[in-house]
C-alpha positions as CSV (number, residue, x, y, z in Angstrom):
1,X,145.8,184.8,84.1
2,X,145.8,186.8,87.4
3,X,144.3,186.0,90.7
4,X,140.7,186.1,90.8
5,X,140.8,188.4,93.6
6,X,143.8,190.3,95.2
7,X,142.3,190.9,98.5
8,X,142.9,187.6,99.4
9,X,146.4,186.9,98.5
10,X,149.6,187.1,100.0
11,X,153.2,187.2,98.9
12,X,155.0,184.0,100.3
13,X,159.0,183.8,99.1
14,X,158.3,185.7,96.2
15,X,154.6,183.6,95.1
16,X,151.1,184.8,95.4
17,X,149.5,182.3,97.4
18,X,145.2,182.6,97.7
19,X,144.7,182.5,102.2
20,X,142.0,180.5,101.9
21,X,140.6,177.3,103.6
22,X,140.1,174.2,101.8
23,X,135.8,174.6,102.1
24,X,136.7,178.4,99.7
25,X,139.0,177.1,97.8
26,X,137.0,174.3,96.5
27,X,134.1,177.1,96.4
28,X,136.2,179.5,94.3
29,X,137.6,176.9,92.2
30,X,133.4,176.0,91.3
31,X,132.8,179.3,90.9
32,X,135.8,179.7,88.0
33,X,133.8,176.5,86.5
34,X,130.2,177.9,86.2
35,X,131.7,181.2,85.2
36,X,133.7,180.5,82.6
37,X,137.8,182.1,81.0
38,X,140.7,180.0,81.7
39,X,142.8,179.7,84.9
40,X,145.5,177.5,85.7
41,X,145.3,176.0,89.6
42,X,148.8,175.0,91.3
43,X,149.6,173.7,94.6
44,X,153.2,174.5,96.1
45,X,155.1,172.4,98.7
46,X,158.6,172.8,100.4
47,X,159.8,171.1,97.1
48,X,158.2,173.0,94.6
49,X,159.7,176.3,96.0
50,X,163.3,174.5,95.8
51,X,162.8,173.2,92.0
52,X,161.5,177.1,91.0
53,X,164.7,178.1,92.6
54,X,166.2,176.1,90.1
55,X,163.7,176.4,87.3
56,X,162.6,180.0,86.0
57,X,160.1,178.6,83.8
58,X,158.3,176.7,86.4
59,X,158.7,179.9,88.8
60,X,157.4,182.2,86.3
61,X,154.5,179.9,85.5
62,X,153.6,179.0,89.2
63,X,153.8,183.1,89.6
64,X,151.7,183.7,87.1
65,X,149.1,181.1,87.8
66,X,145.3,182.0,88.4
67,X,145.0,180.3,91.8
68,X,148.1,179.0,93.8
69,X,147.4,177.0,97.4
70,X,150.1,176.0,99.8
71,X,150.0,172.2,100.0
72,X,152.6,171.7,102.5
73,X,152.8,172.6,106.4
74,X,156.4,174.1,105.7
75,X,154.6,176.8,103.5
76,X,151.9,177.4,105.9
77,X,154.9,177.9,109.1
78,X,157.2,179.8,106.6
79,X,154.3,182.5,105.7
80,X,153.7,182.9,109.3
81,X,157.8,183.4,110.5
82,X,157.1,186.1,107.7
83,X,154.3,187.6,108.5
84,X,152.2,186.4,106.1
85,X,149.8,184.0,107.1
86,X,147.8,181.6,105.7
87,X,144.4,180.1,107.2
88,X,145.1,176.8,106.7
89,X,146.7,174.3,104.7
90,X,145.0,173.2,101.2
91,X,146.5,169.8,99.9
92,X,145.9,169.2,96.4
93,X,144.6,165.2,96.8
94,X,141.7,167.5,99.4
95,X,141.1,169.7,96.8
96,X,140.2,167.1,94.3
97,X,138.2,164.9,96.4
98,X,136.3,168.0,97.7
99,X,136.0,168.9,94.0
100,X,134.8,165.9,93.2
101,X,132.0,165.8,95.7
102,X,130.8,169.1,94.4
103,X,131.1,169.0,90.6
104,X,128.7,165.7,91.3
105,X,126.6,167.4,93.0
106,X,126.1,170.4,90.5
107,X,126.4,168.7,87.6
108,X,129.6,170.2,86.6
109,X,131.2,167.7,83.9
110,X,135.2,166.8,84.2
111,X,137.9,165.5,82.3
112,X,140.7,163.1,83.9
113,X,144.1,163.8,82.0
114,X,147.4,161.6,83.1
115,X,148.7,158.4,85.2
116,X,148.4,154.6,83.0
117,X,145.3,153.0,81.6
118,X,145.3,150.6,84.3
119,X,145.2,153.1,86.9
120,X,142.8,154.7,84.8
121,X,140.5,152.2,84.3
122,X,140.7,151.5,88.4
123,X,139.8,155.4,88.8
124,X,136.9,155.0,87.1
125,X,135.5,152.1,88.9
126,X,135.9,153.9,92.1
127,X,134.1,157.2,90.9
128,X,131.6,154.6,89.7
129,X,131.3,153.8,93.0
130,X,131.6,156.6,95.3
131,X,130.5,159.2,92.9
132,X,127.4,157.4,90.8
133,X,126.1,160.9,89.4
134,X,129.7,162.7,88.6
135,X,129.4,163.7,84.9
136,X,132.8,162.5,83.3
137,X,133.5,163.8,79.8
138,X,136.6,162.3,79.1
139,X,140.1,160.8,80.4
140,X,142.9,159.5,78.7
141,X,146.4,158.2,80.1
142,X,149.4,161.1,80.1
143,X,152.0,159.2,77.9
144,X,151.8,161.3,74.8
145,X,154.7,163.2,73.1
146,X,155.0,166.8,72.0
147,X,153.4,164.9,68.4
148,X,150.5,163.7,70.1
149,X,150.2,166.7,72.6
150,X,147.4,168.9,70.2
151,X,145.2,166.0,69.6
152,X,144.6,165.4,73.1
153,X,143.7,169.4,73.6
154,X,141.3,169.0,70.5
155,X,139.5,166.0,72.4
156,X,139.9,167.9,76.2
157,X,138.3,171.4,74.2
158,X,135.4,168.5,72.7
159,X,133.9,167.1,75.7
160,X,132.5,169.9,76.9
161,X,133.9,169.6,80.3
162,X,134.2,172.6,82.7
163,X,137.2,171.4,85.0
164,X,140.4,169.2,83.8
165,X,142.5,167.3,86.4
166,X,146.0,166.2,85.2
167,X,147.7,163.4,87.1
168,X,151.1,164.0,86.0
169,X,154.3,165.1,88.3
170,X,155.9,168.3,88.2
171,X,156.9,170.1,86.4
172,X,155.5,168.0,83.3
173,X,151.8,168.8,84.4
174,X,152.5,173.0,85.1
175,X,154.7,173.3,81.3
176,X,151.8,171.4,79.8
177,X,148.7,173.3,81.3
178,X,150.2,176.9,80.9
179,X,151.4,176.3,77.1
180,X,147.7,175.2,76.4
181,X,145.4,176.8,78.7
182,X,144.0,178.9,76.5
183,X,143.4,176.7,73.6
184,X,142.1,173.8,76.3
185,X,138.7,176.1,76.7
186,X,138.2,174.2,80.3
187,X,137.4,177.4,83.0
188,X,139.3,175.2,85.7
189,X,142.4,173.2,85.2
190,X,144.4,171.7,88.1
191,X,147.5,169.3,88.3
192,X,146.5,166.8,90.9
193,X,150.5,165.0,90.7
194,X,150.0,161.8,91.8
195,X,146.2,161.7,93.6
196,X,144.9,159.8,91.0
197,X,147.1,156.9,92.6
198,X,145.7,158.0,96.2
199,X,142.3,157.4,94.8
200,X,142.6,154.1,93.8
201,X,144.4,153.4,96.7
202,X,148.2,152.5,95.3
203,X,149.5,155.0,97.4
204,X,149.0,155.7,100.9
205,X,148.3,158.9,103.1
206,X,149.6,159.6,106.5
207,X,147.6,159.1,109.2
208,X,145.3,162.1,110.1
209,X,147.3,163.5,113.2
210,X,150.7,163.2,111.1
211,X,148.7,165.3,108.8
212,X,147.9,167.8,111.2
213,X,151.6,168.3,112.7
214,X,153.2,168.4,109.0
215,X,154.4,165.3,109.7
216,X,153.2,163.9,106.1
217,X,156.7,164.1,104.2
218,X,158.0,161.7,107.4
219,X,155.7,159.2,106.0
220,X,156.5,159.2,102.8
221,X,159.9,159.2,103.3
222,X,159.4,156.0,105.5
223,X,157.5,154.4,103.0
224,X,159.7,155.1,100.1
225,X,163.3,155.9,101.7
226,X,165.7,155.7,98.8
227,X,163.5,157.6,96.0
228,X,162.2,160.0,98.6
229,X,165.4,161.4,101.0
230,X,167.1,163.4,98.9
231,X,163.8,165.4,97.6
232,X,162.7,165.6,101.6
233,X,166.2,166.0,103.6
234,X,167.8,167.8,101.1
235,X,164.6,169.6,99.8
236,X,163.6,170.6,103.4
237,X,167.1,172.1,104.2
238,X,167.0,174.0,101.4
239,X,163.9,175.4,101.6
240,X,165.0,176.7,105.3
241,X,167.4,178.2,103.6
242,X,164.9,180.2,101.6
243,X,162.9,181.4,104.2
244,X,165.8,182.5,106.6
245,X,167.1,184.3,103.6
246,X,163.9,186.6,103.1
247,X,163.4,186.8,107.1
248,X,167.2,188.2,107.0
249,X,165.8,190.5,103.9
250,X,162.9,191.8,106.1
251,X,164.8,192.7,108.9
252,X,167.4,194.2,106.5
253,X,164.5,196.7,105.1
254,X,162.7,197.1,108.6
255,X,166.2,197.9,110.3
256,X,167.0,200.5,107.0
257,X,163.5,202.2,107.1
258,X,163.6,203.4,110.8
């Protein structure tokens, strides 16, 4: 599935990325609901970028995806060194809240794909509460094998809903979305990683002025040092690495082209 639209994309370490702001993005992504076809939604991070260097399946679905938002600061400052910028930051756990809010409010139904019963069963108490009118069509946990995977599509394609959310890390939740997007027929699938958890409240945010300097990945990393430093430290040097490599590339072309 290409991009909805090519006049608002721009090329960002070899990714399309949609410059929009959260309030469009969440627009669009209703818009791709009430319309109907079949388009894959992906966030990418400092990380992400480093495992596609890694992974060419992940990289060419992430490349190929229908709508792609920068989720980290570190993408947002890298398409700007390149001359490519963005309007804002769009985080995937804004995304689905904001998406949320407005698929209650339209009567858009939804289906929850991913995390543990328990945390599950917690999500659903909390909609309950915050969301009283969201129409939810389904949910079911994400521990299911490659056996199990096509009877979980047949029940997602059943309920009848117009935007799935999979809470499942990467790159389990962009292999399983592009290898059944089609035969899903949801008009709006996005992998939401772990915000299912932030929902319920088992994991934490940043504060919102460590959000606002990028800061965010500091937090986590405070919070969960020895699963998180090698994905962050190493992660984030490598990714500087990327971007100085294709700022070298520019200048390389600018200088040859005079």
């Amino acid at each position: 599935m290409t991009h909805e639209s090519r006049d608002d994309v721009v090329e960002v370490l070899g990714c399309s990325l949609n410059a929009l702001t959260l309030r469009e993005s969440i627009e669009r992504a209703v818009r791709i609901a009430q319309v109907g076809g079949a388009t894959q939604h992906v966030v990418v991070n400092a990380g992400k970028y480093v495992q596609m260097e890694k992974d060419q399946h992940l990289a060419c679905i992430v490349r190929s995806a229908g709508f792609v938002n920068a989720d980290g600061m570190a993408v947002v400052w890298a398409a700007r060194v390149l001359g490519r910028p963005l309007p804002e930051r769009v985080t995937g756990i804004d995304m689905f809240q904001g998406l949320l809010k407005r698929c209650e409010d339209l009567g858009i139904p939804i289906y929850l794909l991913g995390a543990t019963d328990e945390v599950l069963s917690q999500l659903l108490v909390v909609l309950n509460l915050t969301h009283p009118n969201l129409i939810i069509a389904g949910w079911r946990n994400g521990y299911f094998g490659d056996a199990g995977s096509a009877e979980v599509v047949d029940a997602i394609r059943g309920s009848g809903a117009r935007m799935l959310f999979v809470g499942m890390p990467t790159p389990r939740k962009e292999y399983w979305l592009a290898e059944n997007l089609t035969r899903l027929e949801v008009p709006f699938c996005m992998g939401v990683g772990g915000s299912f958890d932030v929902v319920c409240g088992h994991v934490r945010r940043a504060p919102l002025w460590m959000q606002g300097v990028g800061l965010e990945w500091f937090y986590r990393l405070v919070q969960e040092p020895r699963r998180m430093w090698r994905r962050y430290v190493v992660g984030n040097a490598t990714f500087i690495r990327l971007v100085a490599r294709e700022w070298m590339r520019m200048r390389l072309r600018s200088r040859d082209a005079l």
